[in-house]
Backbone as XML, in Angstrom:
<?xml version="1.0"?>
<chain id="A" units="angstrom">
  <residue number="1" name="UNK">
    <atom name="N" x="0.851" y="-1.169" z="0.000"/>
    <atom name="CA" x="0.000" y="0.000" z="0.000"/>
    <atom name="C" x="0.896" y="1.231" z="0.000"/>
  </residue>
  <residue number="2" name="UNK">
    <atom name="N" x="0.793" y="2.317" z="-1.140"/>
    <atom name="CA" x="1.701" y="3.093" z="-1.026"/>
    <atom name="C" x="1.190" y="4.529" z="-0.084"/>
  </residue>
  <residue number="3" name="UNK">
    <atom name="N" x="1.789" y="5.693" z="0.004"/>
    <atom name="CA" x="1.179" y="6.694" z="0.899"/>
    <atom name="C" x="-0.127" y="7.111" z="0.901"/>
  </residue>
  <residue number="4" name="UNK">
    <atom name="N" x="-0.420" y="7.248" z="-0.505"/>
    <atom name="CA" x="-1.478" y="7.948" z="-1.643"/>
    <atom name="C" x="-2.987" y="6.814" z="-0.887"/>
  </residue>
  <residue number="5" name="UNK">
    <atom name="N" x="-2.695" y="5.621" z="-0.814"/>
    <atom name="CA" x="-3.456" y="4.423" z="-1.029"/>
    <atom name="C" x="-3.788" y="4.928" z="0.330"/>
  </residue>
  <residue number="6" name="UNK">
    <atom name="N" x="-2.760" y="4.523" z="1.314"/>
    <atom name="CA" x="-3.093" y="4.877" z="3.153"/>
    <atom name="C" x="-3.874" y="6.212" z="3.269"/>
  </residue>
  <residue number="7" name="UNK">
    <atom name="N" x="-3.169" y="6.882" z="2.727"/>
    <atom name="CA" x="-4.177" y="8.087" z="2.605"/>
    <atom name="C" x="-5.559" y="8.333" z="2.656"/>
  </residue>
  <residue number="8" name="UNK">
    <atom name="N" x="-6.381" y="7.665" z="1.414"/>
    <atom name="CA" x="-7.345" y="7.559" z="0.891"/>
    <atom name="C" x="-8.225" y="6.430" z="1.866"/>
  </residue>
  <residue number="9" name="UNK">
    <atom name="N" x="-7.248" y="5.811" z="2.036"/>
    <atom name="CA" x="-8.326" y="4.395" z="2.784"/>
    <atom name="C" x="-9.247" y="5.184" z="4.731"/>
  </residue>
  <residue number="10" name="UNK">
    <atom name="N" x="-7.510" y="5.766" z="5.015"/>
    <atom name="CA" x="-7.843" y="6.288" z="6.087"/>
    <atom name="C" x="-9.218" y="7.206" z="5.865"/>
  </residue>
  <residue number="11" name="UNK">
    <atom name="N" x="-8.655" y="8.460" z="4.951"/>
    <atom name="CA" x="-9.714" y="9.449" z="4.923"/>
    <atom name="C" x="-11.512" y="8.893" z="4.690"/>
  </residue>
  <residue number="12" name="UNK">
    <atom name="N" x="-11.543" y="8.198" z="3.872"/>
    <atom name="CA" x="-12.891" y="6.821" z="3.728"/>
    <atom name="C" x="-13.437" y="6.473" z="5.289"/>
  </residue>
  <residue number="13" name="UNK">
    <atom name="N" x="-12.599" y="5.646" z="5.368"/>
    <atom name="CA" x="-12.900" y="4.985" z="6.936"/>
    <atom name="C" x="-12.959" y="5.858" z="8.262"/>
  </residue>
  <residue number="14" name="UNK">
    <atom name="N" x="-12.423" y="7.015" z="8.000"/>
    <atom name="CA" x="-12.870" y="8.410" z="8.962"/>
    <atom name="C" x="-13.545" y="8.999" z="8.504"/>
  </residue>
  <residue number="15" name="UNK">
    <atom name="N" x="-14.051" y="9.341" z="7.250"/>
    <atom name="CA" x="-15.013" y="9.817" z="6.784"/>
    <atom name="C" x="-14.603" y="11.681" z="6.946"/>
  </residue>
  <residue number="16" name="UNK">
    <atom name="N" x="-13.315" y="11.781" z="6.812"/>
    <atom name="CA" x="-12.932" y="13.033" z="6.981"/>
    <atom name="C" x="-12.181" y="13.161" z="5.069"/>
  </residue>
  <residue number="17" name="UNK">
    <atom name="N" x="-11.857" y="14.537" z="5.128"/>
    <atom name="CA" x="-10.975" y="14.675" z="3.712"/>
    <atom name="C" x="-9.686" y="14.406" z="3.583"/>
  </residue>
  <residue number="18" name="UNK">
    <atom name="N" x="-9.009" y="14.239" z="2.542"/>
    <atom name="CA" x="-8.232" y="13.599" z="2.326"/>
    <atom name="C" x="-6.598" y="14.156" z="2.903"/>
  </residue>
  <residue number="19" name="UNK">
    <atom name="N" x="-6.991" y="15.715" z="3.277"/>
    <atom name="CA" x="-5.998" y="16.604" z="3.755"/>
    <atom name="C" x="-5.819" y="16.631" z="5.085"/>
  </residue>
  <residue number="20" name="UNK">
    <atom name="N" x="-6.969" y="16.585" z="5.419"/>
    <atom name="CA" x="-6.998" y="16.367" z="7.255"/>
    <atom name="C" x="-6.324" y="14.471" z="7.666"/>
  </residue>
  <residue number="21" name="UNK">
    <atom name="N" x="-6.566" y="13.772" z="6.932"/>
    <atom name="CA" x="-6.094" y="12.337" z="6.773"/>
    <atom name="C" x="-4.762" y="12.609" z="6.870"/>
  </residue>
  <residue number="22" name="UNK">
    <atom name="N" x="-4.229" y="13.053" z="5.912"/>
    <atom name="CA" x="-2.646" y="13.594" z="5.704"/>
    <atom name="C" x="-2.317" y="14.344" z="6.955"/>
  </residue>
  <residue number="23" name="UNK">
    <atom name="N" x="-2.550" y="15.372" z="7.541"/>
    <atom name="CA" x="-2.381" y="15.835" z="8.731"/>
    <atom name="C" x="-2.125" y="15.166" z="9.659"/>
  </residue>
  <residue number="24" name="UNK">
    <atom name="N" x="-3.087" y="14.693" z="10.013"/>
    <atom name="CA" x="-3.114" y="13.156" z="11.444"/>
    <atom name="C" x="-2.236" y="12.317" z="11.000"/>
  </residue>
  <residue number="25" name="UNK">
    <atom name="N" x="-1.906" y="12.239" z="9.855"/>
    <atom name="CA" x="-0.601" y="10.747" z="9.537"/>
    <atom name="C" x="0.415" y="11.286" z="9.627"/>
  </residue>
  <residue number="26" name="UNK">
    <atom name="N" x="0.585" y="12.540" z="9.369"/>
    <atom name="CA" x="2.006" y="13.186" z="9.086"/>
    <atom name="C" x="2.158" y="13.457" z="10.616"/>
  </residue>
  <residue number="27" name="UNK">
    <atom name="N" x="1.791" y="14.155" z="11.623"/>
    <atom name="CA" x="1.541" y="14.275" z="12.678"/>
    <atom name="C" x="1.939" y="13.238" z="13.781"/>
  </residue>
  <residue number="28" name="UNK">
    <atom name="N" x="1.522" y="11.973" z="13.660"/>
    <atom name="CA" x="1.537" y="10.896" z="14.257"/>
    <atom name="C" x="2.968" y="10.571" z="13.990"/>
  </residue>
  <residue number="29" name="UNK">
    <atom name="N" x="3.573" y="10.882" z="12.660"/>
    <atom name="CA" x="4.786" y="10.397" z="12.147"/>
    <atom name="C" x="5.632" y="11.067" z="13.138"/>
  </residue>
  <residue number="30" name="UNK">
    <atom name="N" x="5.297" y="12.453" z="13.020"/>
    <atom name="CA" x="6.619" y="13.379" z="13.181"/>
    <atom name="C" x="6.646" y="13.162" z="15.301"/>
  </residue>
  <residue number="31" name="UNK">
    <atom name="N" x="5.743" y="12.956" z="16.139"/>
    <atom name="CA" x="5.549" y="12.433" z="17.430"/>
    <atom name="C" x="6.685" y="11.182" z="17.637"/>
  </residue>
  <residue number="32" name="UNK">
    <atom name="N" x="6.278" y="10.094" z="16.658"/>
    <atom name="CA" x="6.978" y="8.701" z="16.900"/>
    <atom name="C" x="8.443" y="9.039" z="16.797"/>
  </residue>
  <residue number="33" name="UNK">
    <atom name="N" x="8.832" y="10.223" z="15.316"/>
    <atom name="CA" x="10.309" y="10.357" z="15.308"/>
    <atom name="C" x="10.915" y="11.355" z="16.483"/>
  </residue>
  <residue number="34" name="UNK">
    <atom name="N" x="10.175" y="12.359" z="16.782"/>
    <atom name="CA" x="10.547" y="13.103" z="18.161"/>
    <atom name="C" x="10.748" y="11.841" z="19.276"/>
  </residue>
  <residue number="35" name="UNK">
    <atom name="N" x="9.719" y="11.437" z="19.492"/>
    <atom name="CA" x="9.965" y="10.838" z="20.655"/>
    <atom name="C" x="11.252" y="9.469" z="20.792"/>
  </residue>
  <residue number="36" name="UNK">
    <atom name="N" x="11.972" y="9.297" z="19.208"/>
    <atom name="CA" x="12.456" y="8.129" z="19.219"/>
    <atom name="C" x="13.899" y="8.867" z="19.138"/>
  </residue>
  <residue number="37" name="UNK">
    <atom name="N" x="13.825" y="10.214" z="18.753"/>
    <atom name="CA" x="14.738" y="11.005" z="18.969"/>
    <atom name="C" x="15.793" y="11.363" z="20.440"/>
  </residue>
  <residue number="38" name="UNK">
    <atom name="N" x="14.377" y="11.131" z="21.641"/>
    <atom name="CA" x="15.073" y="11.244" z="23.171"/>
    <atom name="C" x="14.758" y="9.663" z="23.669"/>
  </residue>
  <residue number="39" name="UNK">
    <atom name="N" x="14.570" y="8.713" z="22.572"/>
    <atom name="CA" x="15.048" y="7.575" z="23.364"/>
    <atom name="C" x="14.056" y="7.082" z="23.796"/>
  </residue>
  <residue number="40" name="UNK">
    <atom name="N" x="12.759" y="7.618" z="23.707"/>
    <atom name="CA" x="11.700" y="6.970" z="24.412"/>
    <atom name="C" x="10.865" y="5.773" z="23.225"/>
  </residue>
  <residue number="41" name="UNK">
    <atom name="N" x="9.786" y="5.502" z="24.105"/>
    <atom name="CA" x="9.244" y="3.966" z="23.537"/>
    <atom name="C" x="7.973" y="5.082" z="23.171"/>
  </residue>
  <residue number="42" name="UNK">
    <atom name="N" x="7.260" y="4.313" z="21.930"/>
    <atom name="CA" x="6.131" y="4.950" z="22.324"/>
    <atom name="C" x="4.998" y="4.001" z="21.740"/>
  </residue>
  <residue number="43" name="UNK">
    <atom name="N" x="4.062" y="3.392" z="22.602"/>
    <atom name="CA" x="3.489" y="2.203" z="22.576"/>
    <atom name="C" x="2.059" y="2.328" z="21.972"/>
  </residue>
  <residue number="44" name="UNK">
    <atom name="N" x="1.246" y="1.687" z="21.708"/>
    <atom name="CA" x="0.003" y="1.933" z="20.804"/>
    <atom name="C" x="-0.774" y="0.538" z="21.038"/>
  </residue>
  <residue number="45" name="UNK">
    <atom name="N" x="-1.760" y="0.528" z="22.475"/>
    <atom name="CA" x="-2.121" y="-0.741" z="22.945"/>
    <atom name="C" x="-3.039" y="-1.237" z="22.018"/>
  </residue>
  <residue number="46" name="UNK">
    <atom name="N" x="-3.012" y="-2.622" z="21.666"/>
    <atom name="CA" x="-3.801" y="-3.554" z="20.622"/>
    <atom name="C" x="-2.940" y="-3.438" z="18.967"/>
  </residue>
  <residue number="47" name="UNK">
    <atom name="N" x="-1.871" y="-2.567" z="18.839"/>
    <atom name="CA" x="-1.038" y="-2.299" z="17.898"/>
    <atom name="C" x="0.093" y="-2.565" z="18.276"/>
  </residue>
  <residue number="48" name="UNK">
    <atom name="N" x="1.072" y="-2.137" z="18.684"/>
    <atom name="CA" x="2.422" y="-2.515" z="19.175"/>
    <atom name="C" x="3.523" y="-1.063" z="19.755"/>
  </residue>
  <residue number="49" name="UNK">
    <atom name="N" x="4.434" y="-1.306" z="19.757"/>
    <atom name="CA" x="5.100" y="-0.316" z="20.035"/>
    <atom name="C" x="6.073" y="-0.044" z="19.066"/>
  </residue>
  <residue number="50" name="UNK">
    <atom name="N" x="6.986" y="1.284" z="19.214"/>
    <atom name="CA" x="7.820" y="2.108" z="18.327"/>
    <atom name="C" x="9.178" y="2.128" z="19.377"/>
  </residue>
  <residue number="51" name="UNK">
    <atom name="N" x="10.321" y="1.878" z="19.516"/>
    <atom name="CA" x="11.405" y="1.850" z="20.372"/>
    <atom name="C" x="13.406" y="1.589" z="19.688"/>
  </residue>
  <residue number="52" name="UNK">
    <atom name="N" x="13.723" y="2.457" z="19.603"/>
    <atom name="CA" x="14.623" y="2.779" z="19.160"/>
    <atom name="C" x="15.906" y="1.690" z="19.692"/>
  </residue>
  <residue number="53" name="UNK">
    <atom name="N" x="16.832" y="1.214" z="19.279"/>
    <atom name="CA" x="17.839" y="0.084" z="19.162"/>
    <atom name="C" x="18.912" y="0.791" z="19.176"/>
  </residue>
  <residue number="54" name="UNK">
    <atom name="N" x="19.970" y="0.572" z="19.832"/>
    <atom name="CA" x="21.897" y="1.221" z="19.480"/>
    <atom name="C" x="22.571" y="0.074" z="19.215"/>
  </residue>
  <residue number="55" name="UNK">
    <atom name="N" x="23.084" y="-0.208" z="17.553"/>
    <atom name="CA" x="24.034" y="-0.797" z="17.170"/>
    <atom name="C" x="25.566" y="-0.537" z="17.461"/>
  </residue>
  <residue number="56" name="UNK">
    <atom name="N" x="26.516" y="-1.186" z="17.429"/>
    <atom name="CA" x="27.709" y="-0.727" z="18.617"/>
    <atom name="C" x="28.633" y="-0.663" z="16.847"/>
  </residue>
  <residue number="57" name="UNK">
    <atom name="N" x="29.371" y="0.250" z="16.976"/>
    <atom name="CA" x="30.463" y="0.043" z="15.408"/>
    <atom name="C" x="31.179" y="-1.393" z="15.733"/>
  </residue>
  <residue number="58" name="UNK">
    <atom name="N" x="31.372" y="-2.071" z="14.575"/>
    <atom name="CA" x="31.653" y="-3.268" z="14.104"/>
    <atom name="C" x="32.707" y="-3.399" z="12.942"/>
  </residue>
  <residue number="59" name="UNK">
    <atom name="N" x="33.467" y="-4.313" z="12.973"/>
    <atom name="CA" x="34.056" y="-4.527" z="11.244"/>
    <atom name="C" x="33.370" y="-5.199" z="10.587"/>
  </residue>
  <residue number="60" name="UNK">
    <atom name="N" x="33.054" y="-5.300" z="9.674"/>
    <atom name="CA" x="32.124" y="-5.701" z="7.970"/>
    <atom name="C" x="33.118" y="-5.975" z="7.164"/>
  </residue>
  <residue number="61" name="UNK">
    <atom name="N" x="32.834" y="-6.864" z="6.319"/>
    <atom name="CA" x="33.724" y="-7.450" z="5.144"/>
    <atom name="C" x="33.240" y="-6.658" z="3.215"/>
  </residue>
  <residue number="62" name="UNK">
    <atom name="N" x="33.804" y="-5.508" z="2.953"/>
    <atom name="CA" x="33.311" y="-5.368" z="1.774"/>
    <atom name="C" x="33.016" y="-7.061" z="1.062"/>
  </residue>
  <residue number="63" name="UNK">
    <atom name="N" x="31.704" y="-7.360" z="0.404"/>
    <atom name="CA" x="31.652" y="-8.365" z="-0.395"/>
    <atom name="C" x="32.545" y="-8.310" z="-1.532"/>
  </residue>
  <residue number="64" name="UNK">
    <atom name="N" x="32.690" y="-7.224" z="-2.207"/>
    <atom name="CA" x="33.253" y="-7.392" z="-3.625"/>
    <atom name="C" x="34.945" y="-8.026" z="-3.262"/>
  </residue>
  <residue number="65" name="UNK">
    <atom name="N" x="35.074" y="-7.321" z="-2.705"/>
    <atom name="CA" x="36.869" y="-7.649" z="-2.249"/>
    <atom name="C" x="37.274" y="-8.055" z="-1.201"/>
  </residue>
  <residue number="66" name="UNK">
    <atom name="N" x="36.165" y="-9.009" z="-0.352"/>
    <atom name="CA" x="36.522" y="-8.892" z="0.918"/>
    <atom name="C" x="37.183" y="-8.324" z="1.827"/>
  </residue>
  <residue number="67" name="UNK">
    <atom name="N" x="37.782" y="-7.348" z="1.738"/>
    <atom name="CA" x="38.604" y="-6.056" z="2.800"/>
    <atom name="C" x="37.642" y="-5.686" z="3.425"/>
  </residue>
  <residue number="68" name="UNK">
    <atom name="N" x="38.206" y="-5.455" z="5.163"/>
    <atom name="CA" x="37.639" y="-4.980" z="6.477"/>
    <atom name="C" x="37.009" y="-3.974" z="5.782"/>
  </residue>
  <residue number="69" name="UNK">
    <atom name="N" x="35.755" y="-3.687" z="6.707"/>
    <atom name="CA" x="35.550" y="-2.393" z="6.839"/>
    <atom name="C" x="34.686" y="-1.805" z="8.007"/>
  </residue>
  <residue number="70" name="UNK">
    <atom name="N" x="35.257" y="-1.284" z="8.435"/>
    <atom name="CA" x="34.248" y="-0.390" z="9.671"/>
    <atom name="C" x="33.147" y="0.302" z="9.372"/>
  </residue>
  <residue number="71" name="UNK">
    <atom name="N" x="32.173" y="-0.326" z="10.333"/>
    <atom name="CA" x="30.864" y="-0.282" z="10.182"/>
    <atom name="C" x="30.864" y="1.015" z="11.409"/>
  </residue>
  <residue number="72" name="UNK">
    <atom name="N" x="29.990" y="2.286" z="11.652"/>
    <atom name="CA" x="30.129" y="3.055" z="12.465"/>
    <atom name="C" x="28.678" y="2.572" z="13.425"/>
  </residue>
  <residue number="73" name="UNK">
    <atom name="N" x="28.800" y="3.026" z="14.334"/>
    <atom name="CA" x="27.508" y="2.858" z="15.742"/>
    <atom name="C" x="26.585" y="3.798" z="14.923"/>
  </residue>
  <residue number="74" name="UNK">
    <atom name="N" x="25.110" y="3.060" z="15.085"/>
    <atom name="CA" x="23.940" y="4.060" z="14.835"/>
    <atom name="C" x="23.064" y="3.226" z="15.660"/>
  </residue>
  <residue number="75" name="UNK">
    <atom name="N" x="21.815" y="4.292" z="15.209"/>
    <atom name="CA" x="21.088" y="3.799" z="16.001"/>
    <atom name="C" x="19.660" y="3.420" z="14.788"/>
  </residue>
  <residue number="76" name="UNK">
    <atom name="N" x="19.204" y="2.000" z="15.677"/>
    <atom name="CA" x="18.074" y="2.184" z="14.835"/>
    <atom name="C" x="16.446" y="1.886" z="14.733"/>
  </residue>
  <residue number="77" name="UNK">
    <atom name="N" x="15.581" y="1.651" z="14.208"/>
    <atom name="CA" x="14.260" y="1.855" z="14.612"/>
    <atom name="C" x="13.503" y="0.787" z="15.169"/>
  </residue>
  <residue number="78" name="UNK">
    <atom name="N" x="12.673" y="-0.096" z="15.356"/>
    <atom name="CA" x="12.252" y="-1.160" z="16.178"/>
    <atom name="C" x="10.518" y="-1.295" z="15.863"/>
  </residue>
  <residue number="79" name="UNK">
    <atom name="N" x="9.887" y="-2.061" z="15.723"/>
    <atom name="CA" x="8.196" y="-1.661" z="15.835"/>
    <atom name="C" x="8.369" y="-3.104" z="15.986"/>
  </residue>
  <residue number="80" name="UNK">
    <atom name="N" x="7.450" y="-3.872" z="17.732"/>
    <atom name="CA" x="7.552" y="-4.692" z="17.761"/>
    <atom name="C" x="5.784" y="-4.718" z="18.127"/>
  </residue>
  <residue number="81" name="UNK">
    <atom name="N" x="4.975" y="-5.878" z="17.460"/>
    <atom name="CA" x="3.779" y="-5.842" z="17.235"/>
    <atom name="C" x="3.183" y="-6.398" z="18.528"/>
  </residue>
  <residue number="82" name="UNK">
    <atom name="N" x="1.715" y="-5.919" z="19.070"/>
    <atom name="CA" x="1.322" y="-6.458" z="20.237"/>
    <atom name="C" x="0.645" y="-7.828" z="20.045"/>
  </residue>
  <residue number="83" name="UNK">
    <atom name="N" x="0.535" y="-8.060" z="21.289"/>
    <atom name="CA" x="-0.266" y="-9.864" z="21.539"/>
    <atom name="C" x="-1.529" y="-9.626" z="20.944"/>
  </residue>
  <residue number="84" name="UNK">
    <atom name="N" x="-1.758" y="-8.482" z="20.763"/>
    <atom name="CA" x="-3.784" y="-8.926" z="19.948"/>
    <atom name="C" x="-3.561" y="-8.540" z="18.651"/>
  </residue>
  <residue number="85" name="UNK">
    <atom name="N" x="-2.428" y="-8.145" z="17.948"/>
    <atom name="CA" x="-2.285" y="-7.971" z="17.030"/>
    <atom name="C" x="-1.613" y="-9.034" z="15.967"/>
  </residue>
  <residue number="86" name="UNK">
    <atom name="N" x="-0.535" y="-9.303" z="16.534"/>
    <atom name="CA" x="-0.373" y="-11.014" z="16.639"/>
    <atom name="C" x="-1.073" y="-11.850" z="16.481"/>
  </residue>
  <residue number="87" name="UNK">
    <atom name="N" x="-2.163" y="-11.774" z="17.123"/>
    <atom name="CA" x="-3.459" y="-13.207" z="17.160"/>
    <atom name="C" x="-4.650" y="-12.593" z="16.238"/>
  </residue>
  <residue number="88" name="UNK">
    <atom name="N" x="-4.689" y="-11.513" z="15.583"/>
    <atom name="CA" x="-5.590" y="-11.116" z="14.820"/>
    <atom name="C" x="-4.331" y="-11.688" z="13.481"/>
  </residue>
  <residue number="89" name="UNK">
    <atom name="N" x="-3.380" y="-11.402" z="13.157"/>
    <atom name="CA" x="-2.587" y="-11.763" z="11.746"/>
    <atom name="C" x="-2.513" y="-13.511" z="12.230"/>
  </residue>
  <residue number="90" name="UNK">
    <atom name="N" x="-2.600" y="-13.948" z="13.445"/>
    <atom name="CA" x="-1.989" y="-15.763" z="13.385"/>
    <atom name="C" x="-3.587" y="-16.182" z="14.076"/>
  </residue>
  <residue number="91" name="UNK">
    <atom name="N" x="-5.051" y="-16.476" z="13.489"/>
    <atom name="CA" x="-6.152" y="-16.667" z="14.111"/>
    <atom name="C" x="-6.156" y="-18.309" z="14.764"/>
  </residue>
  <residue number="92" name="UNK">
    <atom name="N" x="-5.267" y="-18.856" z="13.240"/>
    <atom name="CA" x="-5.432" y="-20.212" z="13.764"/>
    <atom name="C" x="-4.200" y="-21.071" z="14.982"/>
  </residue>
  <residue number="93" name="UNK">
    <atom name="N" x="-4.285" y="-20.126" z="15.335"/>
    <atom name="CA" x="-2.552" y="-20.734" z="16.702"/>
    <atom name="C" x="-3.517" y="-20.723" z="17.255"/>
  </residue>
</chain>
């Protein structure tokens, strides 16, 4: 589903326009990246949560030529799905 698609489906199923749809998504976006910005979790019960990861720098092997290469520390994003969300995508477990 591309943005355009989420867009449209949302605005339908809220029964709002297609700009105010965009608002609340863009909105919601820019919250999850603030907040993942100071490190925090930010959870969404019956959906899952949003929680940020620190990879430590590493050496990596270029494939083409196999020579080392240093990988630098970042950090990175996480969305781990909840238990009713889980059992709504797996019905028959």
């Amino acid at each position: 589903m591309t943005k355009a698609e989420l867009l449209a489906a949302i605005a339908a199923k809220a029964n709002v326009p297609s700009a105010e749809a965009d608002r609340v998504v863009q909105a919601f976006v820019d919250l999850v990246v603030e907040s993942a910005k100071k490190g925090e979790k930010v959870s969404w019960p019956g959906f899952g949560s949003f929680a940020t990861s620190k990879r430590q720098a590493r050496t990596g092997r270029n494939p083409r030529t196999g020579e080392p290469v240093q990988i630098a520390a970042s950090t990175a994003m996480k969305f781990s799905p909840s238990s009713t969300l889980k059992a709504e995508l797996n019905p028959n477990r």
